[in-house]
Steps between C-alpha positions, in 0.01 A plus 500: 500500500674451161252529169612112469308471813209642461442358159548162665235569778286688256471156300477259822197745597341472150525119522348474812224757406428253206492226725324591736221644287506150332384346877226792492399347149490173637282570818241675269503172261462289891182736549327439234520142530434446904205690365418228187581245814247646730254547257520131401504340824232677619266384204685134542404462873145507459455314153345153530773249592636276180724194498793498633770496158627127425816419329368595183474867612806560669723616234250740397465667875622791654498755776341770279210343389448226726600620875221502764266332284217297720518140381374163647652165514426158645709211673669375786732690742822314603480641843823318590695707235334854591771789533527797756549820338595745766274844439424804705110593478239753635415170759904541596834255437455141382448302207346405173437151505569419080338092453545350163196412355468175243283501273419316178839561261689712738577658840471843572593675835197663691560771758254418737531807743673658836543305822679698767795330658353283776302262213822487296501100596236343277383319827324828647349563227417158339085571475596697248655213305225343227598190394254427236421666170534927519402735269731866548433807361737802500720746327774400303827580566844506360815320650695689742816408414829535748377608818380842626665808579866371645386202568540176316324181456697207690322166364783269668396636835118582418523865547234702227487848464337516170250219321736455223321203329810337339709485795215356709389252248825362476568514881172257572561332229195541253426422197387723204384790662368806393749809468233757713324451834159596598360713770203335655263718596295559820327149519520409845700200524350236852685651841543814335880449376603599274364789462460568094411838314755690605703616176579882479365634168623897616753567346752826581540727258753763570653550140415853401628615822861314399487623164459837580798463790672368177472761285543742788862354495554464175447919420725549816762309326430701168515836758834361632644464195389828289654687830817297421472569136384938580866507745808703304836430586 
């Protein structure tokens, strides 16, 4: 191998040593804040339950400080406008059944819970169906934008992977509505279905173990190229 050579694998090595220490950086930085995230939620999920944010408050929200906060709101479900959401739960495949909610100024989508695949038609399950006033309490949660993991949202043929509020506001055709969801919680709802309380509030947290397989990589690289650099023609 020429000295030309050497110097020019010498240098790709030391640029992917700095890269690749800069990913180890960056899962140390995702660490510490899935552990800010926990920590909130877990103080969040127990607090007493406030209103649910109206217009006034929704350019001032965000994930950070506002995600998986309990909150109430009252109104009137449009039951003939709900949305299937398909999930995968510790009660198996099926879906979250996500019913706007109208209340006073604005709509806001409520997740009301699982049903398994045999009471996806509103028909088996329409006990569960309150037509009057309802008052929901739950976590709130962001918009899932897109779709999930290779898989899209279809609106034109009603196919939801994620509860991306926009696209599903727009796709029933709903006024104002709020840009986050709620969880409802455990509450049974009549006939059992759906089946609320369900939201996962573990979270993984496998970033010390990537950063350190980062920087493993990244002094490796720096190895790789000092060899390159130590080698006399």
């Amino acid at each position: 191998m020429t000295r030309t050579r050497r110097a020019a694998f010498a240098a790709a090595a030391l640029v992917a040593a700095a890269a690749l220490a800069a990913l180890g950086v960056w899962q140390l930085e995702r660490r510490v804040w899935k552990h800010e995230l926990v920590a909130a939620v877990a103080e969040r999920i127990d607090a007493e339950p406030v209103a649910a944010p109206g217009p006034d408050g929704w350019k001032r929200m965000g994930a950070r400080q506002d995600a998986y906060r309990r909150v109430t709101a009252t109104g009137l479900f449009r039951h003939d406008r709900e949305t299937l959401v398909q999930a995968v739960t510790d009660r198996g495949p099926g879906y979250w059944v996500v019913t706007p909610l109208e209340t006073p100024g604005f709509t806001l989508l409520v997740n009301r819970g699982f049903v398994p695949k045999d009471r996806r038609d509103a028909a088996a399950r329409a006990a569960g169906n309150v037509a009057g006033p309802v008052t929901v309490t739950g976590l709130l949660r962001v918009t899932e934008p897109g779709g999930a993991f290779l898989r899209w949202n279809d609106p034109a043929a009603d196919r939801w992977f994620s509860r991306d509020v926009a696209a599903i506001a727009k796709a029933r055709g709903l006024g104002r509505t709020a840009p986050y969801f709620i969880d409802a919680d455990a509450q049974a709802n009549p006939g059992g279905y759906p089946v609320g309380g369900l939201t996962v509030v573990r979270f993984p947290d496998n970033h010390l173990v990537y950063a350190l397989t980062w920087f493993a990589l990244s002094a490796l690289s720096l190895f790789f190229a000092w060899r390159l650099w130590r080698i006399r023609d």
